[in-house]
N, C-alpha and C positions, 0 to 999 in steps of 0.2 A: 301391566300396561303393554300388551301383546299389540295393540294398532289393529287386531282384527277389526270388522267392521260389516257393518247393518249392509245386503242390498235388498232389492225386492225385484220381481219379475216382470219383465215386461211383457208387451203384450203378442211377443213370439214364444215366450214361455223364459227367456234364456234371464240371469242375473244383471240386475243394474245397478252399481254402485250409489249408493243417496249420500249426497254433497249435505254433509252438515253446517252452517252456519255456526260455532259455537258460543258467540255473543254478540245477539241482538236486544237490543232493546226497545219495551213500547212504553209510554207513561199517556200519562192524563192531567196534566198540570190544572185542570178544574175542580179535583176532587182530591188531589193531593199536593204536600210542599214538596216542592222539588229546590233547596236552596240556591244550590249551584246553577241553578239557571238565569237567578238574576246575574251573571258574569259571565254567560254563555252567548255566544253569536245571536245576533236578534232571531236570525232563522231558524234558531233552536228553542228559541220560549213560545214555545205552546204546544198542542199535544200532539204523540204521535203514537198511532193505534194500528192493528193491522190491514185496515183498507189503506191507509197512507203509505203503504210499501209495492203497490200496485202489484204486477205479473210477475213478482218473484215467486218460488213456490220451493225452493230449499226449505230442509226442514231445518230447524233452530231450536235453539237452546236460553231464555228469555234469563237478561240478568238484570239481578235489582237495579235503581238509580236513585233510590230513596233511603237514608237511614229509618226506616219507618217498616215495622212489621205488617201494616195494615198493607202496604204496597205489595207484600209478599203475597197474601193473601188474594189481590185482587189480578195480580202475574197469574194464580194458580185458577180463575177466573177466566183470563181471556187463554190460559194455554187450553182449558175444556173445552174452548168455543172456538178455535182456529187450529184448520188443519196444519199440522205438521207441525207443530211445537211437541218436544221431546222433553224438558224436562226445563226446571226453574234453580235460578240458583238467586236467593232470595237472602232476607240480612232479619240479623238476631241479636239483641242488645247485649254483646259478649261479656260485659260485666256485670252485667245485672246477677243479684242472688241466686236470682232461680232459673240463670243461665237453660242449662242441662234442661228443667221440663219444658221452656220455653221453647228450646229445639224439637225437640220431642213432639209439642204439641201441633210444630209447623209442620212434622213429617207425617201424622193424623190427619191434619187437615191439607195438606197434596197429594194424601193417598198413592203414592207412591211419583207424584211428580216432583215432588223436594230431591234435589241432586245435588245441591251445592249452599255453601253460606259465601256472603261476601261482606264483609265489615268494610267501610269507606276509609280506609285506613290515607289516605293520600289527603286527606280533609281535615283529618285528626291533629291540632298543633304538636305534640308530640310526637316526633321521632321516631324515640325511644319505644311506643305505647304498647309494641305486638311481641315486647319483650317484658311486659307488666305481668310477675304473678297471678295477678288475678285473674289472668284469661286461662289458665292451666286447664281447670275443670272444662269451659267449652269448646276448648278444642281438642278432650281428650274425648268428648261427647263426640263430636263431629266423625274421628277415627275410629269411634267404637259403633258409629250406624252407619260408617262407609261414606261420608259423605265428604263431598271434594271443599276443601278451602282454596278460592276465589283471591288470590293474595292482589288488590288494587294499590298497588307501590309505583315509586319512583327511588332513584340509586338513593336518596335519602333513608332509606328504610329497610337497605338488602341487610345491613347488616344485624340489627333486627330483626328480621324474616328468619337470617340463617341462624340468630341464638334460637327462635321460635322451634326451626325444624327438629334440633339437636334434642329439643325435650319430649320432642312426639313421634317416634318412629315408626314409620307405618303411614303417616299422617299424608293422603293424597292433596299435593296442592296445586294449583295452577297459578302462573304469574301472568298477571293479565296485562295485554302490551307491552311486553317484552322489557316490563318496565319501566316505558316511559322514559327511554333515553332521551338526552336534547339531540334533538337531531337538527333542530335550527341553526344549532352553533357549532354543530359537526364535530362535540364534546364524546368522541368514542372512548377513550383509554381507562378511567375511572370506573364507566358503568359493564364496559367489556370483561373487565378481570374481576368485578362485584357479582356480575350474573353468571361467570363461568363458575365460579364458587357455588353458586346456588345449585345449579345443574348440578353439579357432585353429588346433589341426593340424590336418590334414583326414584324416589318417588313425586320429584318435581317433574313437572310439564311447564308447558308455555305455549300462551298463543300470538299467534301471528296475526295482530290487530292493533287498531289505532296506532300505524307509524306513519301515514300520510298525515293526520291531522297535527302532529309534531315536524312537519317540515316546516324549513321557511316559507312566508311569504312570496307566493308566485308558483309555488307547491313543483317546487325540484324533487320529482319525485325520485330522479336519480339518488338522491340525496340515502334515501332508505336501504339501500344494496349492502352499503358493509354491513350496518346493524341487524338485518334478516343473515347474511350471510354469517355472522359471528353467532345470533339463535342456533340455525342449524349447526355448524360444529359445536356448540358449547351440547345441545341436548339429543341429535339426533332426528333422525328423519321420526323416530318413532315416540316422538315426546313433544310434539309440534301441532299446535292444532290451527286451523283456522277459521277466524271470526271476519265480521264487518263492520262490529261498532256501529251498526247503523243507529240512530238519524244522525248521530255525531258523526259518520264519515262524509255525510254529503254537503259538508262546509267547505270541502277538497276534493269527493269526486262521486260518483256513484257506485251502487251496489257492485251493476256487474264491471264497471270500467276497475274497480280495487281486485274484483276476483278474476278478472281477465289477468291483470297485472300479479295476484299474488302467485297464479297458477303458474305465468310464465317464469316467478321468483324460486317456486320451487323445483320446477324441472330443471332448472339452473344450479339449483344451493343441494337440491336433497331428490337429487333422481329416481325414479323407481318408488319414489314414497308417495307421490302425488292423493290416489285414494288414503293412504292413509291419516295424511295433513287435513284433506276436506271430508272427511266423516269417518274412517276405521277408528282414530283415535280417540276421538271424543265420545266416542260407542263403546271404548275399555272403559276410555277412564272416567268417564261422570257414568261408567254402570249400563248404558242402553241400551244392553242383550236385549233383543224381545220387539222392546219399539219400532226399531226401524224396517222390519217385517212386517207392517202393517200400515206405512203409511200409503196418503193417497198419490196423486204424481207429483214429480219432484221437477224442480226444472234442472 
């Protein structure tokens, strides 16, 4: 996890760093179940495809929202037909038997856009579930074809996660939303010394996403300053990635109003890292030497 990172040239000739988004989401609530939507903001139930993201033009990283392999399939779909999507981090029925071919056959059929798995583990009544035996074999699949696990937790789950990492070393993971503190209730101390334990692997990451939509009501967005601030010291400027959660962030703000605000959080928390938070990172560590040398303009 070096933090180097993708630019392309512009049209003086000279390098321009490309701002990765590293988790956006699109769905199609017509053609697929999306459960969690029936409990989601009315604004949020129905579909949301890439014309519906208007003149943004960062390039992204598209993650599943569906327990459902078909959605992964149709992610690898609209990443072929919309410029500047890099790569899919897409969901795999972790206990199923034939775990391992089923991975396999999702990384055949991405042809090389399969980057990551994400099991909906925050959905799962079970706790305990990412410390179940039974997922051994796909996650030793996942580290043996380089692919990044997506950990979607909340402090219910670190401690699980971190029996998970102890059996797989090697095992790239990212904790998506820094976990999912309450930030509503200004609950720091529990999830602050759970995720600094995490970070102790050194092949964990983290992104810097969905902590607006855990504010309280009235969206204090001050409210989010120690929790990004405790990310950066727990994993470093160079293990930090940033996302937008989009459509789910704009229950609380918009695209660029989160990324105006995360830029200023990092000049502040992790100086000098800035390119590496909005695209060097996420160009190590989900793999995306190559790509971002060819995309078209970025905004």
């Amino acid at each position: 996890m070096d933090g180097t990172g993708g630019s392309r040239p512009d049209r003086g000739g000279s390098a321009r760093a490309v701002i990765i988004d590293a988790h956006r989401h699109y769905w199609d609530s017509s053609r697929l179940e999306y459960g969690w939507l029936a409990h989601a903001p009315a604004a949020l139930q129905c579909s949301f495809l890439p014309p519906d993201i208007g003149a943004i033009r960062d390039a992204c990283i598209l993650v599943q929202a569906a327990p459902d392999e078909r959605e992964t399939l149709f992610l690898f779909d609209l990443a072929r037909q919309t410029e500047g999507v890099l790569g899919v981090v897409g969901w795999v029925e972790m206990e199923a038997d034939d775990a391992t071919q089923r991975i396999e056959a999702l990384i055949g059929q991405g042809q090389g856009l399969l980057c990551g798995i994400r099991p909906m583990v925050q959905d799962i009544p079970d706790t305990e579930w990412l410390a179940r035996p039974s997922l051994d074999r796909a996650f030793d699949c996942l580290r043996d074809h380089g692919l990044v696990f997506d950990a979607l937790v909340d402090n219910r789950h670190l401690r699980a996660l971190s029996h998970r990492l102890t059996r797989h070393p090697g095992l790239i993971t990212v904790v998506d939303h820094a976990a999912k503190p309450n930030i509503a209730d200004r609950e720091f101390a529990a999830w602050a010394s759970a995720i600094a334990r995490v970070a102790q692997v050194p092949d964990v990451a983290c992104k810097l996403s969905g902590l607006l939509t855990l504010t309280a009501p009235g969206n204090d967005a001050a409210a989010i300053e120690p929790f990004v601030a405790h990310v950066f010291e727990s994993f470093g400027g160079q293990r930090v990635m940033w996302g937008s959660d989009w459509p789910v962030l704009t229950t609380h703000a918009s695209y660029e109003q989160w990324k105006a605000r995360a830029q200023a959080l990092v000049r502040r928390f992790a100086p000098r890292h800035e390119a590496a938070v909005f695209g060097g990172n996420a160009t190590s560590i989900y793999s995306l030497h190559g790509r971002t040398t060819v995309l078209g303009r970025t905004a």
